[in-house]
N, C-alpha and C positions, 0 to 999 in steps of 0.2 A: 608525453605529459609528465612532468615532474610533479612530486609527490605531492607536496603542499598545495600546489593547481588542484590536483588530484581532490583530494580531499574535500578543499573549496567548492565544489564541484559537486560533489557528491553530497556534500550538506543542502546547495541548494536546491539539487534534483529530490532529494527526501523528504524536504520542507513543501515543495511544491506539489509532487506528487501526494504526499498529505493530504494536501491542501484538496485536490483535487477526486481524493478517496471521503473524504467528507462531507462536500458537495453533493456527490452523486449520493449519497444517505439523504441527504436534506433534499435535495432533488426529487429523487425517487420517494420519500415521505409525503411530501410534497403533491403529487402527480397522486398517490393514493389517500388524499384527502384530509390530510393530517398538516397544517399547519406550523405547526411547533416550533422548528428550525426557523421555518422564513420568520414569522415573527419574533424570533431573537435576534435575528442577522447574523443568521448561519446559512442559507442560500446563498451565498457568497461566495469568491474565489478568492476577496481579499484574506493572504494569508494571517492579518491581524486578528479575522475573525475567528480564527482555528486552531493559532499559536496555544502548546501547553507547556507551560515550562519547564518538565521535566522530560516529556516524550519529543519536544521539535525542539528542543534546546540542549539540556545538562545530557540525556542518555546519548544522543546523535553523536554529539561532539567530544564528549567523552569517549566512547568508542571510538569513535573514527582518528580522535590524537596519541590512542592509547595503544590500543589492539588492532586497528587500521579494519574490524569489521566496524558492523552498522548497522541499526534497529533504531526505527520510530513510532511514533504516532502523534494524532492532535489530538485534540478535545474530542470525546465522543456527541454527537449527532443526535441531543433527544429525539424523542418521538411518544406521545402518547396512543397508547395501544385503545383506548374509547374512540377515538376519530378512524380505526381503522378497520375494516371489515373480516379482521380475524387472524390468525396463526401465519398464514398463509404470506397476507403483509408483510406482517413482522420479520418474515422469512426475506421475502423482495428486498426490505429496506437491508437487513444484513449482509446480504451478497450486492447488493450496488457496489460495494466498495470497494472489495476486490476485483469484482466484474470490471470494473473501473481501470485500475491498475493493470489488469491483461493488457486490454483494450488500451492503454495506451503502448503496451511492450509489444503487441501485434502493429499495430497502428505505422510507428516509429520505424518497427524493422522493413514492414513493406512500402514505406516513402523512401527509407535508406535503401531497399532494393532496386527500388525503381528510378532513382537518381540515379545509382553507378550504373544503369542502362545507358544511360545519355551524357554524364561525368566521365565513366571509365574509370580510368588509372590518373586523372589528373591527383597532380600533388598536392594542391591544398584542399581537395574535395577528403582525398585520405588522411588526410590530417584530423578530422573530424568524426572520425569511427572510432577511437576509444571513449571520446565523448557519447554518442550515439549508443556502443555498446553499454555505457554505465547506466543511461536512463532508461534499458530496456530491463538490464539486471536489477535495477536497486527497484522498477515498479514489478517488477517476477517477486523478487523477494519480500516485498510490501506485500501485496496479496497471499502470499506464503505464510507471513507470519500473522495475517489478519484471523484468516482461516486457523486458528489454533483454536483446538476447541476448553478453553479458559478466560474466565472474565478477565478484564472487561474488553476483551477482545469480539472480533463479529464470531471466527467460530464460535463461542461460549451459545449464538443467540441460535446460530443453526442448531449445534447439540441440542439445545431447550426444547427446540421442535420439533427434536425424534423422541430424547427422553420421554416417560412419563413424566406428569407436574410436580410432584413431589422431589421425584431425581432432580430434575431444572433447576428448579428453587435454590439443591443444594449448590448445585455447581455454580450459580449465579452466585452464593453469597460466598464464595473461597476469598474474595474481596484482594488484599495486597500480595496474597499468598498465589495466587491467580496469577498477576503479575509477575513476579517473581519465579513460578513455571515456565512461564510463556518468557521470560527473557533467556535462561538456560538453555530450554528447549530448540527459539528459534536460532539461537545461536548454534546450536549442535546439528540439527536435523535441516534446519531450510537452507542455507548454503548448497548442501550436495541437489539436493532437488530441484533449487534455482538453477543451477548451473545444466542441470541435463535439461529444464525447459527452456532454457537458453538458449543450446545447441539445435531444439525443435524449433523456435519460433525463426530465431535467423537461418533456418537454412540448412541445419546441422553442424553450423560452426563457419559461414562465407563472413562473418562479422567478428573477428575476435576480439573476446575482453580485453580492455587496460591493463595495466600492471605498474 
C-alpha cells in the first residue's frame, strides 16, 4: 500500500467509523426512551448527518498529511437526560460508542480469521490485510481516545458518574481546554495501548499492521 493510498484510506475508515460510534449513541438513546437524536436526524448512518468540521475534517487530515498519526471525531449525539430513567442511562448512551468501535475491531478480525481458513495464502486475498488491519487499529484507537476521561469526550460523561456532582460539573465545563488535553494525551498514550489490543484482538499479531 503506498503512502498516499494509505492515507486515503485511513481518512475514510475514521470518517466512517465515526460515523458509526455516533449512531450507536443515538441508537442506544434511542432504545432508552429519549428521542432527541432521531428527531434531529442523527439515527442515521449518513455520514453528512455527523460530519464536524474540525474533528472529521481539518484535525484527521491534518494529522494524517502532516505527522502521518490520527485522531477524530463527529458532532456529539445529544440526548436529553428528562427522557431518561437516570445516571445509569446516561452511563449506556456513553459507552455505545466505544462499545461500538471494539465491536467492529473484534467483528472484522474474526471474518478476516475466518476467510484465510478457506482463502489460505492466495495472493489477492493477502493483499487486503493492511487494509483489514487499519480498520481494526484506527476503530481500537477511536474507542481509546473516546474513553478519555475530558470533555467533550464520552470518558468525560463516564468520569461524571463515578465523581461526586459537583466534581462533574467541573470537569464537564474545562470546555476547549478539555479538548486540547484529550488531543496531547490521545496522541501520547493511546497509540502504545492500541497497538497491544491489536496484537490481542487479532491473534497476537497473525494480522500485521500496514506501514
Amino acid at each position: 500500500m503506498d503512502n498516499i493510498t494509505e492515507k486515503l484510506f485511513l481518512y475514510v475508515v475514521i470518517t466512517l467509523s465515526a460515523v458509526v460510534h455516533e449512531y450507536s449513541h443515538a441508537f442506544i438513546g434511542n432504545e432508552l426512551g429519549d428521542d432527541t437524536a432521531k428527531r434531529i436526524g442523527r439515527l442515521s448512518l449518513n455520514p453528512l448527518r455527523h460530519i464536524d468540521p474540525i474533528g472529521t475534517v481539518l484535525v484527521p487530515l491534518l494529522l494524517l498529511f502532516t505527522s502521518g498519526t490520527f485522531i477524530g471525531w463527529a458532532k456529539p449525539v445529544p440526548y436529553n437526560p428528562m427522557n431518561l430513567k437516570g445516571r445509569k442511562d446516561e452511563l449506556k448512551i456513553a459507552l455505545a460508542g466505544p462499545a461500538s468501535n471494539l465491536a467492529i475491531s473484534v467483528l472484522v478480525s474474526g471474518l478476516f480469521y475466518l476467510a484465510t481458513l478457506f482463502l489460505g495464502g492466495s495472493a489477492n486475498f493477502i493483499t487486503i490485510g493492511p487494509f483489514v488491519a487499519l480498520i481494526i487499529y484506527v476503530n481500537i484507537s477511536l474507542a481509546l481516545f473516546n474513553l478519555l476521561p475530558v470533555p467533550p469526550l464520552d470518558g468525560s460523561k463516564i468520569l461524571s458518574f463515578i465523581l461526586p456532582h459537583n466534581l462533574a460539573r467541573r470537569v464537564e465545563g474545562m470546555g476547549f481546554l478539555g479538548l486540547i488535553i484529550a488531543l496531547w494525551v490521545g496522541m501520547m498514550v493511546v497509540p502504545p495501548i492500541a497497538s497491544v489490543l491489536f496484537y490481542i484482538i487479532t491473534g497476537f499479531g497473525h494480522l500485521p499492521l500496514a506501514g
